[in-house]
N, C-alpha and C positions, 0 to 999 in steps of 0.2 A: 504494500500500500504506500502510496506518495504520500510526503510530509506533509502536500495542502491536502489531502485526504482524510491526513489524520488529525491534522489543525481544526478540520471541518467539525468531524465527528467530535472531539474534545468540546468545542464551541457548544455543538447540538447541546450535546449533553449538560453541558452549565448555565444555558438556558432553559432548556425541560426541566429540571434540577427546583426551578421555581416557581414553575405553573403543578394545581392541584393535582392529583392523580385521579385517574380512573380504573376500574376493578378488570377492565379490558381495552387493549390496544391493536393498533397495527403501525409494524416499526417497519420504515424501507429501510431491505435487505438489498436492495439491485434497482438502479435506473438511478434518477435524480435524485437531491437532496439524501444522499445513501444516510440513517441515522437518526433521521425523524418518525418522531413517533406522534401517532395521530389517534387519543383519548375515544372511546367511544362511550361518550354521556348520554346520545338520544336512542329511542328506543328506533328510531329510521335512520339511518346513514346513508348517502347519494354520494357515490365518484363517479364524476365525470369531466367534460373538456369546460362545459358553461361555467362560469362566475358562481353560479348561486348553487351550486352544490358545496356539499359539507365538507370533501377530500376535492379539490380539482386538482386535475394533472392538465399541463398544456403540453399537449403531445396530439398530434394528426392520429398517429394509431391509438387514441380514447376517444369514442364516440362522445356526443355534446351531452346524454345521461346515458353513462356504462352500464352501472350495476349498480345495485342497492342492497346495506344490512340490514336487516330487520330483527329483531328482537319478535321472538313466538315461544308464550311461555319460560321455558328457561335456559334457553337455547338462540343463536345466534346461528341465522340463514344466510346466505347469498344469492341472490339471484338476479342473474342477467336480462339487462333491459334491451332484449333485441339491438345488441351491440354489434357494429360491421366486424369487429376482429374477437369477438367472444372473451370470455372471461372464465378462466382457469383456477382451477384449486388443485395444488398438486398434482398441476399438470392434465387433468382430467378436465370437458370443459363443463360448465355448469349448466343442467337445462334442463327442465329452469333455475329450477332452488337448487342450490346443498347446502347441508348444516354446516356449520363449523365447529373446529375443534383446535385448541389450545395448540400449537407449533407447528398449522400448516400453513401451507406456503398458501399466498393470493397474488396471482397476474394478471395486470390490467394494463394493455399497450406492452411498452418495456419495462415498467413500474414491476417489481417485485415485495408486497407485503408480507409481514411473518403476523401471524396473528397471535396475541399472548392474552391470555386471562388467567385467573386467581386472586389470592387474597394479597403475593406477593406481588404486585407486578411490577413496581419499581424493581426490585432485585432482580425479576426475569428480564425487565428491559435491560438494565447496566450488567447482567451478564450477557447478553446478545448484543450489545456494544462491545463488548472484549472480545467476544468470539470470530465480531464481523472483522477489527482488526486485522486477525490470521485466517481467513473466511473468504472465498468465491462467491458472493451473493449470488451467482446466478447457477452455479455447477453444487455445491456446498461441500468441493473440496478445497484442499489447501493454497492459500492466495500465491504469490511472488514475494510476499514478505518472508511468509513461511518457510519458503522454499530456501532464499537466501541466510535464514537465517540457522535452518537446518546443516545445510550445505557446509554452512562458516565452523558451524562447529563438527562436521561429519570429515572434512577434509582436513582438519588439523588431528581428527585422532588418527584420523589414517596415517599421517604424516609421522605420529607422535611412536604408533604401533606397528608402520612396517604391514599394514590391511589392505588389501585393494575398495575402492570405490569407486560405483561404475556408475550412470546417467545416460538415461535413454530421453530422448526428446524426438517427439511425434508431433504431426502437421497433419490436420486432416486434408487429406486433397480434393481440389478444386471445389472448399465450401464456397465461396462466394458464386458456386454457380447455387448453389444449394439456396441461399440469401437468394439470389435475384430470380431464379425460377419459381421456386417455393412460399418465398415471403421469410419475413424474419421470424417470427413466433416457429416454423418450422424449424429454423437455422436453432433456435434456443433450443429447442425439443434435442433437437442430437447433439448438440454439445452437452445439456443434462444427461442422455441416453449415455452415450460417447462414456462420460465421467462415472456414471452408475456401471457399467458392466467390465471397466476397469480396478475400482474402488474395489469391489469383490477380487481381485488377483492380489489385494496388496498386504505384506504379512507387516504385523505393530512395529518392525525396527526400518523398515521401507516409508519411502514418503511419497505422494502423490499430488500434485496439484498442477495450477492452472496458468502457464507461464504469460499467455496473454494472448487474447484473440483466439483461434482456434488450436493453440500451439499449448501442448501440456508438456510434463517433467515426469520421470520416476526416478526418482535416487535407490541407490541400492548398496547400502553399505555392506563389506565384505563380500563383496561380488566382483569376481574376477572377470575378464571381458570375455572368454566365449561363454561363459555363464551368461551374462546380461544380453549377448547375440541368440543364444536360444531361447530368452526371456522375449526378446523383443520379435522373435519370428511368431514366437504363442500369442501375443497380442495384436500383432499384424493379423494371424489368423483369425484369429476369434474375430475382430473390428468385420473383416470383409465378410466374414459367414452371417454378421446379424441382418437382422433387419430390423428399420425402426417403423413403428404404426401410429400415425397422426392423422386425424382428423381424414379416413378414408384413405389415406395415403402407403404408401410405401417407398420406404428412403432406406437406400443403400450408401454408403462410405466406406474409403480406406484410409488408410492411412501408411504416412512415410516416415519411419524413424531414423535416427541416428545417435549411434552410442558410444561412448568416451571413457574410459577411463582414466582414474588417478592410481598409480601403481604403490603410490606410500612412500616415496624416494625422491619423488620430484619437490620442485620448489615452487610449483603453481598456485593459481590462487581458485578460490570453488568457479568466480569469473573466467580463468581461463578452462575450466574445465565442462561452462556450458558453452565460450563461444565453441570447443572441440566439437561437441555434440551439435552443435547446432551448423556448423560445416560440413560435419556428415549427415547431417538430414539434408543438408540443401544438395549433395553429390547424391543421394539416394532420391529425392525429386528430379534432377537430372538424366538420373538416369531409366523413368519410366515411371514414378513413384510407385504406390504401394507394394515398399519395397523397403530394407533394412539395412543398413552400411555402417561401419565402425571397424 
C-alpha cells in the first residue's frame, strides 16, 4: 500500500473516530475513498449515482438508484433496483433480495463494501482497517505491502541460513481482452476466481498475493528452483483446465509465469529478486505465453 494510501486510511479513521456509532456498517474495502465506513441508522438505505441517496457513488457503472437496504424484522436485505450493471453479494448477483450477513462482501459498480454488524462494531471496523492495510480489497489476498515486507524478511534468513528462496510471478494473459470484450465486473470475477483457486495451493510458511493489476507473487521459502518450476507448471495447469461461470458466461484464462531464485549466497536485495522473476515472465510471454520460464 502507498504512503498516501495509508495517510488516507489513518485520516479516515481519526475522523470516524468522532462521529457516533452505529450497531451496523458498510466499510469500502475496494474502489474509492478505500476506509470509509458508512453507519447504517435508517431502517431504508438507497446507493446510488443521484445526490439524494443515503450512500452515493459517482461512478457511470452505478445506476442513478442501484440498490436499497432494508431493514425486515431483524434482518438486513438487499435488493436491486433494476440496476444496468447488477448488484453483487459475494459475488452472487442479487435478485431481487438477499439477506445479509455480518462479513460479506457488497459490489456496486467498482465500489466494494464489507458489511459489519454486532455489538462491537467499532473494534470490527478498526480491525478491518489493519487488515485492509496488508489486504487486496478486491482478490482478499495479500497486498504489495505484504509481499514486500515478507520478502525483506524471507531473503535475509535465507541469506542468514545458506536456504534457497524461490518466487514465481504470473500474468494472466491477454486480460485486457477479457476487460474490453466482457466488461469489467467480468474482469473482477476472474481475478477473485484466479486468487481463490490458487489460495487453496498455498501451505502457512508460503505467501500469496497480489503484485498489481493482473500480475500476482508466490514466495516460496526453502524452495529450490526446479522445485518452484514444477510448482509453477501445477498452476499453469490447473489456471488453463478451469473454467470460470458468470452471469451465463464462460471465461477461460492462462497464464504466464516466471521464476527466480535467491540461492542464500548472493548479495541481492528481495527487489532484485522480483525484477529476476519478472524478466522471466516477460521471456515466457515472449515466447507464446501460457507458458513457465526460470
Amino acid at each position: 500500500m502507498s504512503d498516501d494510501r495509508a495517510t488516507r486510511i489513518t485520516h479516515v479513521r481519526q475522523v470516524l473516530s468522532l462521529l457516533p456509532a452505529g450497531l451496523e456498517c458498510l466499510v469500502v474495502v475496494y474502489g474509492r475513498n478505500i476506509g470509509r465506513k458508512f453507519d447504517l441508522f435508517e431502517d431504508i438505505v438507497t446507493i446510488g449515482r443521484d445526490s439524494d441517496n443515503t450512500i452515493v457513488l459517482d461512478s457511470d457503472a452505478v445506476s442513478r438508484r442501484h440498490a436499497r437496504i432494508e431493514r425486515l424484522g431483524e434482518s438486513r436485505w438487499v435488493i436491486d433496483l433494476n440496476s444496468t450493471n447488477g448488484t453483487y453479494l459475494n459475488d452472487l448477483p442479487v435478485q431481487p433480495r438477499t439477506r445479509l450477513a455480518s462479513g460479506q462482501f457488497l459490489k456496486i459498480g467498482e465500489t466494494i463494501f464489507k458489511y459489519l454488524t454486532g455489538d462491537n462494531i467499532e473494534s470490527s471496523y478498526y480491525e478491518e482497517i489493519h487488515r485492509m492495510a496488508v489486504t487486496d480489497g478486491l482478490t482478499q489476498i495479500a497486498n504489495k505491502r505484504a509481499l514486500d515486507e515478507f520478502l525483506d524478511r524471507e531473503v535475509a534468513r535465507a541469506r542468514r541460513h545458506g536456504r534457497p528462496l524461490s518466487v514465481l510471478m504470473l500474468d494472466i494473459d491477454h486480460f485486457k481482452r477479457v476487460n474490453d470484450t466482457l466488461g469489467h465486473l467480468t474482469g473482477d470475477v476472474v481475478l477473485r476466481d484466479l486468487a481463490a483457486q490458487i489460495r487453496g495451493r498455498i501451505r502457512r510458511e508460503e505467501l500469496f498475493a497480489r503484485y498489481g493489476g493482473e500480475e500476482f507473487v508466490i514466495a516460496l521459502p526453502e524452495t529450490p528452483r526446479q522445485a518452484a518450476l514444477d510448482y509453477a507448471e501445477t498452476i499453469r495447469r490447473m489456471v488453463a483446465e478451469h473454467r470460470v461461470e458468470f452471469e451465463g458466461q464462460t471465461v477461460c484464462v492462462t497464464v504466464s509465469i516466471g521464476v527466480a531464485q535467491f540461492d542464500g549466497a548472493a548479495h541481492g536485495t528481495s527487489d532484485d529478486l522480483l525484477k529476476a522473476a519478472d524478466t522471466n515472465l516477460y521471456t515466457a510471454k515472449s515466447r507464446g505465453r501460457n507458458c513457465v520460464h526460470g
